[in-house]
Backbone as a ProteinNet text record, in pm:
[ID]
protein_1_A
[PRIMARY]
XXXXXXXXXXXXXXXXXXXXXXXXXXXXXXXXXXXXXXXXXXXXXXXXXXXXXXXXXXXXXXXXXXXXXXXXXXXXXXXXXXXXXXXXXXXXXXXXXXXXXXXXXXXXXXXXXXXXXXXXXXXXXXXXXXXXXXXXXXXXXXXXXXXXXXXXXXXXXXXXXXX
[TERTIARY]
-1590.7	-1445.3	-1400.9	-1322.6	-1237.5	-1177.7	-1182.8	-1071.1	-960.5	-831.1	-727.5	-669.5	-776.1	-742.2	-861.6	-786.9	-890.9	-877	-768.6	-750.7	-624	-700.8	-601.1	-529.3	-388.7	-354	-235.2	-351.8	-281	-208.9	-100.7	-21.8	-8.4	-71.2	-118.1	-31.6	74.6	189.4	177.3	67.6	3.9	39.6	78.2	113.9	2.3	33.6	-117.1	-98.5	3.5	12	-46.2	-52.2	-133.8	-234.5	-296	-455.5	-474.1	-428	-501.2	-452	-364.5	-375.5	-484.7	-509.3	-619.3	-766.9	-775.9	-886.3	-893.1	-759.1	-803.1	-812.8	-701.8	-760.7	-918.6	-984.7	-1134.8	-1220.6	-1177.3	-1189.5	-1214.4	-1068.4	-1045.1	-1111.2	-1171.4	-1240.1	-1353.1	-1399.4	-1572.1	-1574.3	-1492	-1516.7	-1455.3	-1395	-1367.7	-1413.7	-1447.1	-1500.1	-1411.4	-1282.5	-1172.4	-1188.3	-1133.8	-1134.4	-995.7	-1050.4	-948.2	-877.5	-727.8	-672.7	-608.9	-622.1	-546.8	-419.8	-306.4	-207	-137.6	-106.5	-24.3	93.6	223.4	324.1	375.9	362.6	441.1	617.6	685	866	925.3	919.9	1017.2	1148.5	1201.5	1313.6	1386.8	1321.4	1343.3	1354.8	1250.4	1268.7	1356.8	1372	1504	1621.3	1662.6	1807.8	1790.1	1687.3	1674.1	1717.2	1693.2	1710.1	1855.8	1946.8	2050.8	2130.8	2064.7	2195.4	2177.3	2080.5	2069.1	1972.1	1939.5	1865.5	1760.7	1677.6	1582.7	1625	1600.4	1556.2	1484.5	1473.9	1376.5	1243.1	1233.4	1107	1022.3	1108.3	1045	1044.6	1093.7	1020.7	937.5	866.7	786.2	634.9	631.9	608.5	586.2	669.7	675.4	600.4	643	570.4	385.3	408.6	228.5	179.1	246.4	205.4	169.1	289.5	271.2	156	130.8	28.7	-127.5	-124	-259.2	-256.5	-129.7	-164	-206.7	-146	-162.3	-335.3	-411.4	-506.8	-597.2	-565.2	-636.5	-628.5	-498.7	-526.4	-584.2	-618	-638.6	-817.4	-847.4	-993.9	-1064.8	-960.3	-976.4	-1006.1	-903.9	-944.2	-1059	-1077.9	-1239.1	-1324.4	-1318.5	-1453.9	-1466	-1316.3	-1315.4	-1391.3	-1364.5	-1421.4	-1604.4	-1610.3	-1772	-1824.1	-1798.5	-1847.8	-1908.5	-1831.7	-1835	-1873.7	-1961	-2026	-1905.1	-1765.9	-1646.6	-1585.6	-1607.7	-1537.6	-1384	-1300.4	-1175.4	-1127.5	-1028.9	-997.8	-887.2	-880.4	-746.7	-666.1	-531.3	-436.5	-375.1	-290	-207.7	-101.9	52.3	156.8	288.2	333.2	498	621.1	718.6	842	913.3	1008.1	1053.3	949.6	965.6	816.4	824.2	955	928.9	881.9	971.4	1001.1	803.4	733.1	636.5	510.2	513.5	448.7	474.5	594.4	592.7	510.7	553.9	494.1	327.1	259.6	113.1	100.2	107.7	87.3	115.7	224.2	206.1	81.6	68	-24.4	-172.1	-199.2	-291.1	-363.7	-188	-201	-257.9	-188.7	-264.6	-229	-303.8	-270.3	-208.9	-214.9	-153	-145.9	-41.6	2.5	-7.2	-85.9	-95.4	20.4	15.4	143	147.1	147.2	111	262.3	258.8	368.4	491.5	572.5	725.7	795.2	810.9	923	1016.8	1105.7	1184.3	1323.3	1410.5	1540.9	1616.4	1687.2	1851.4	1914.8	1942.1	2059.2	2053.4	2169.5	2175.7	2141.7	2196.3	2182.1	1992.2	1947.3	1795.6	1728.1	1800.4	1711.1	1702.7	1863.8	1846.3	1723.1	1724.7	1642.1	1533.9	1470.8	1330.4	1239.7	1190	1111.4	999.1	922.8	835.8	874.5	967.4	1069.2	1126.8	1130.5	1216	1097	992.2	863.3	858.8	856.1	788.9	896.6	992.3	1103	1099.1	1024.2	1018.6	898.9	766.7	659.7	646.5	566.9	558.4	422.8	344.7	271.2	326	193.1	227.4	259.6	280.6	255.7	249.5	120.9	23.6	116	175.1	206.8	86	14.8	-113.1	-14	-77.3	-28.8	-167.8	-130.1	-226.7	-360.4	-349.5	-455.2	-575.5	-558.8	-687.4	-772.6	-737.9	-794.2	-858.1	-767.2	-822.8	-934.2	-913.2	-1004.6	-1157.3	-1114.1	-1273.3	-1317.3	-1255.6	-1274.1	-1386.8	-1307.6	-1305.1	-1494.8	-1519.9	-1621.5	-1723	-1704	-1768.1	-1842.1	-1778.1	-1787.1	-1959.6	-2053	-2172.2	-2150	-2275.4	-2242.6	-2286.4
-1043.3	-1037.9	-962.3	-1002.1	-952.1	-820.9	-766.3	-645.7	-650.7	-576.9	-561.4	-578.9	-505.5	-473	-565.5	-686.1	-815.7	-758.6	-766.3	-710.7	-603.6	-528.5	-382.5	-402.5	-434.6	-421	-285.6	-232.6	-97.2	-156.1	-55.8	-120.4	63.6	60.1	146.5	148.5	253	280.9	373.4	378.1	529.7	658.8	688.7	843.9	886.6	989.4	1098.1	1046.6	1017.4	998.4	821.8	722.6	635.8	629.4	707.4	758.5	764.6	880.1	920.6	802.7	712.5	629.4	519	514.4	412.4	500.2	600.2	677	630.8	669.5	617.7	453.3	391.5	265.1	232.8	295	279	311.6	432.8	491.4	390.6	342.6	245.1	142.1	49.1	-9.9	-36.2	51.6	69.1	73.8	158.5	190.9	51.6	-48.7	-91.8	-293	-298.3	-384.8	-507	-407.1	-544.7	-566.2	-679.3	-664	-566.3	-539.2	-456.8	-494	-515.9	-573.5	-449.7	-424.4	-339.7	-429.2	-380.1	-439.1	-332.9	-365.3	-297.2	-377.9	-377.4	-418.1	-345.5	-449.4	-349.8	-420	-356.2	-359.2	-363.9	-508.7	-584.3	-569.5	-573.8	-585.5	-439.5	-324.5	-217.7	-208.8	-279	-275.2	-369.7	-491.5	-582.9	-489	-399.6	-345.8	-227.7	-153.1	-56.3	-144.1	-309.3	-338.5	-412.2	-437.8	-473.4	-352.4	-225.5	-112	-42.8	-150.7	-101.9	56.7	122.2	175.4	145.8	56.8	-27.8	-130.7	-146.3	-270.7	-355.2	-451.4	-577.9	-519.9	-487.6	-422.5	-326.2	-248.1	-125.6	-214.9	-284	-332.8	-431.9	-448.3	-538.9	-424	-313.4	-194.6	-155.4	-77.7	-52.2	-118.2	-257.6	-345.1	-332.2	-343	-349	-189.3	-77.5	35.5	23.4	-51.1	-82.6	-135.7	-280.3	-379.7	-242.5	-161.6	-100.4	16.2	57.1	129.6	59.4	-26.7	-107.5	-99.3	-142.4	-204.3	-64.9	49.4	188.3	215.3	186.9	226.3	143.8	13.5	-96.1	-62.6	-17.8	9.8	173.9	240.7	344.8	301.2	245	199.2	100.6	87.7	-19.4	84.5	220.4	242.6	371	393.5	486.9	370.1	253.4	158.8	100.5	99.8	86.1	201.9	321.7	433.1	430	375.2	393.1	259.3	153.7	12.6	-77.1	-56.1	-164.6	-211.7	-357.2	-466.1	-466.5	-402.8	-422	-553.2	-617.3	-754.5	-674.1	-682.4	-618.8	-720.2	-678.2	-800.9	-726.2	-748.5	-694.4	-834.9	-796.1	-897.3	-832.9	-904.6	-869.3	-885.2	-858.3	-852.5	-787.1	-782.3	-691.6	-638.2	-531.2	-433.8	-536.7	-481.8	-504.3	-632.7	-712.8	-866	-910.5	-850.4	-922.2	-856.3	-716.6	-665.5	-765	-790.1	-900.6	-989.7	-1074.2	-1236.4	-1233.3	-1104.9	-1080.9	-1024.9	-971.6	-980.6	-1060.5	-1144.1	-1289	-1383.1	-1381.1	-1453.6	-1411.8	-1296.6	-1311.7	-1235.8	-1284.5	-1246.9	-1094.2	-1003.4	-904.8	-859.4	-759.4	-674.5	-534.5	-492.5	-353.7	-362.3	-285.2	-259.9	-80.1	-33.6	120.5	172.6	279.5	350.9	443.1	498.8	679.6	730.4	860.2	906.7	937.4	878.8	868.8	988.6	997.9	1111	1144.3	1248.4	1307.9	1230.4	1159.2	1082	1177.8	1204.8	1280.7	1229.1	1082.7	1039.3	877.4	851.8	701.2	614.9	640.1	596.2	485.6	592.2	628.8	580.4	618.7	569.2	422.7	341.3	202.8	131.1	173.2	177.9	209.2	282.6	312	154.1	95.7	-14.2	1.1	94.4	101.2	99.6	176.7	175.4	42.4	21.5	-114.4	-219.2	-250.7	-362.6	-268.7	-200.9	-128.4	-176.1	-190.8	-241.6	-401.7	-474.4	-624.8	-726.3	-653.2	-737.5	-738.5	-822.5	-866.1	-822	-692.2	-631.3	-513.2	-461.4	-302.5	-207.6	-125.9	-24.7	143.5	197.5	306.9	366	476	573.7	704.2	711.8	833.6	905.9	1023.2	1168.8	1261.1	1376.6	1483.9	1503.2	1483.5	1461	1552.1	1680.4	1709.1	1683.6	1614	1537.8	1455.1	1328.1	1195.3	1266.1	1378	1397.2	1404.9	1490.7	1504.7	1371.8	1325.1	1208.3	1098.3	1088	989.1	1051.4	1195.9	1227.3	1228.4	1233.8	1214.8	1087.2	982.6	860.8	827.8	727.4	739.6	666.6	647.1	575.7	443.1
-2265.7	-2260.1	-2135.3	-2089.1	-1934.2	-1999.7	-1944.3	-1968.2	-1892.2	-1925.9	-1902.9	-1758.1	-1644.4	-1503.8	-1448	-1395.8	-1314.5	-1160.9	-1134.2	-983.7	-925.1	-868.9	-829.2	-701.6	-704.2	-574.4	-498.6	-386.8	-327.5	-232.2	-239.8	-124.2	-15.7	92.8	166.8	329.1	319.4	381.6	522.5	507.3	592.8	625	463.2	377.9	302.9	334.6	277.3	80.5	62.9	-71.6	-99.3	6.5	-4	-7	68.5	108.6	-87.7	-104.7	-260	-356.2	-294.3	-435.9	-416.7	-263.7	-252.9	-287.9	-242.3	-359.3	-488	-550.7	-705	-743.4	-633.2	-687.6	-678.6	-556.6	-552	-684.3	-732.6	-859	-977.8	-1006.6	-1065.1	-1043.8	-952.7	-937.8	-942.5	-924.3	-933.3	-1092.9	-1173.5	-1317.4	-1369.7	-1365.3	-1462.9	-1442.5	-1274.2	-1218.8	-1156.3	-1114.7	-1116.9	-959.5	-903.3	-761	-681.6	-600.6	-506.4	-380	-412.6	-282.8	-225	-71.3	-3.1	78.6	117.9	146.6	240.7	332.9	424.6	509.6	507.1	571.1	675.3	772.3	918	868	898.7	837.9	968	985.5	1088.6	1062.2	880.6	927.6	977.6	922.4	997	1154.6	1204.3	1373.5	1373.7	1368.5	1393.6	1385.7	1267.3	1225.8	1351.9	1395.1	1539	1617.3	1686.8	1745.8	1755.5	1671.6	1649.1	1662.8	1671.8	1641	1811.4	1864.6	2001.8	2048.1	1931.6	1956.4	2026.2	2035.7	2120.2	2205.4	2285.9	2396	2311.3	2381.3	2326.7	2387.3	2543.7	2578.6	2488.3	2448.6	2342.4	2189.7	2157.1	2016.9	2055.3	2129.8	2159.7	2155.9	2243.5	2277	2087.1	2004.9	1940	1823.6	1792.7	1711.2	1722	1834	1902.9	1853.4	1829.2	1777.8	1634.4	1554.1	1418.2	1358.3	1426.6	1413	1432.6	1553.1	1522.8	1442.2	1392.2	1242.9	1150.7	1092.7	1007.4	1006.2	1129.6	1121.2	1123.3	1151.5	1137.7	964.3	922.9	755.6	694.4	719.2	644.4	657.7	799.9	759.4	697.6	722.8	656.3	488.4	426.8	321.8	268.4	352	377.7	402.2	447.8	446.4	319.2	295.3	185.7	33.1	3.4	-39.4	-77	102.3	152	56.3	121.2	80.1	-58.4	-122	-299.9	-345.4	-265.9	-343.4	-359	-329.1	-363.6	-218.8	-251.8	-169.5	-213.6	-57.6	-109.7	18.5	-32.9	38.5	122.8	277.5	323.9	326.5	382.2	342.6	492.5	584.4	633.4	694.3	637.8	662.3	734	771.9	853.7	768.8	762.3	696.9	660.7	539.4	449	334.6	363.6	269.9	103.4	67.4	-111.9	-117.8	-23.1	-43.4	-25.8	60.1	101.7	-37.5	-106.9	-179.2	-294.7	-331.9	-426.5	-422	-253.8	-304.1	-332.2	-235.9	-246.4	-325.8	-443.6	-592.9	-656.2	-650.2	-747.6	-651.9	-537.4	-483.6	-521.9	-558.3	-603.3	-763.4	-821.4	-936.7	-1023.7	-931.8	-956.6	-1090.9	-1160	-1320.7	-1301.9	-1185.8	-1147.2	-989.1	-936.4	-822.6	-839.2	-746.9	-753.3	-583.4	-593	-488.2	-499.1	-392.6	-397.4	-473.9	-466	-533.2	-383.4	-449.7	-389.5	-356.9	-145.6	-170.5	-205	-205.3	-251.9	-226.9	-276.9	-264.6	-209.6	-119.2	-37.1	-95.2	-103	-138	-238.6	-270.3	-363.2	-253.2	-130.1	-60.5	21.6	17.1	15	-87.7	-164.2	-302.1	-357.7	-284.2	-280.8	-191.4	-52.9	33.5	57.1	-47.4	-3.6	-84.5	1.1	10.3	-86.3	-139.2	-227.4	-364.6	-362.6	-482.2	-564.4	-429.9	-477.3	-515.2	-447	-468.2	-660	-678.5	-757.7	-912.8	-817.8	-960.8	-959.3	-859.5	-844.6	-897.7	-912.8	-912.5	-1064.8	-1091.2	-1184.9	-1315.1	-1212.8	-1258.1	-1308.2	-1412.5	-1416.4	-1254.3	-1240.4	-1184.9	-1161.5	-1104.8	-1126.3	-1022.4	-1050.9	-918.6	-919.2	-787.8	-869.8	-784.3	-882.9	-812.9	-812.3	-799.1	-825.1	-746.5	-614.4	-498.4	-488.2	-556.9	-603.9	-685.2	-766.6	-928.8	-854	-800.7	-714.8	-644.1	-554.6	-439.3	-547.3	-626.4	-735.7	-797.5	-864.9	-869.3	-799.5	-720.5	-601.3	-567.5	-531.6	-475.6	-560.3	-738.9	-848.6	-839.5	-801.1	-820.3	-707.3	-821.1	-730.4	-618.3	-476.2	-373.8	-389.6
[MASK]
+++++++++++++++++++++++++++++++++++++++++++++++++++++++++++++++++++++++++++++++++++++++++++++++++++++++++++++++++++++++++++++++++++++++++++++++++++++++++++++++++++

């Protein structure tokens, strides 16, 4: 019989609070045998709305974008080797767009059972709080979702776990 959690998908922002949730999804993974998707969105429409408010040139989001694209691709293997490390194949994913909009469709695309997410900063305002992009995927998909917290637990955890 399958158990409950077939496939884990992290969505990895490149916040210290992603880091530990992709720890535990590793966690999670190894213990319960589901597959592991990592996911990272570079947020165009964020640079588009910089570039409409004129804060940027077209030169500098061109410039800028090209910074994004090699974060993206620094966390995406970070989580690959935090992964390696511990015997689990995680699938990276990395896409362009609107954050929530794109965390959605790649969890119904690949049908995930949980969406994990580090723990969420602190809201200023209603304002903010409409707007924060994780938040919002988090009220959209169609999975459960894991917010980890508690980064010393994970860190033990995580180092418990055999190689």
């Amino acid at each position: 019989m399958e158990g409950p959690i077939r496939r884990i998908l992290i969505y990895v922002d490149g916040t210290e609070e992603a880091i530990t949730a992709a720890q535990y999804a590793v966690c999670l993974a190894k213990s319960t045998g589901a597959d592991l998707h990592a996911l990272y969105v570079i947020n165009t429409r964020a640079l588009n709305d910089l570039v409409k408010a004129r804060i940027f040139l077209d030169s500098e989001e061109e410039e800028y974008h090209h910074d994004l694209e090699s974060d993206a691709e620094r966390y995406l293997k970070h989580v690959d080797k935090l992964s390696s490390r511990k015997g689990v194949t995680a699938a990276l994913e990395k896409r362009s767009g609107t954050v929530h909009q794109e965390i959605k469709k790649y969890a119904e695309e690949i049908d995930a059972d949980v969406l994990l997410i580090g723990e969420l900063s602190h809201v200023r305002s209603r304002r903010d709080e409409f707007y924060h992009e994780t938040e919002r995927a988090m009220r959209l998909v169609h999975c459960s979702v894991l917010m980890v917290k508690d980064e010393e637990r994970v860190w033990d955890l995580y180092d418990a776990l055999p190689e």
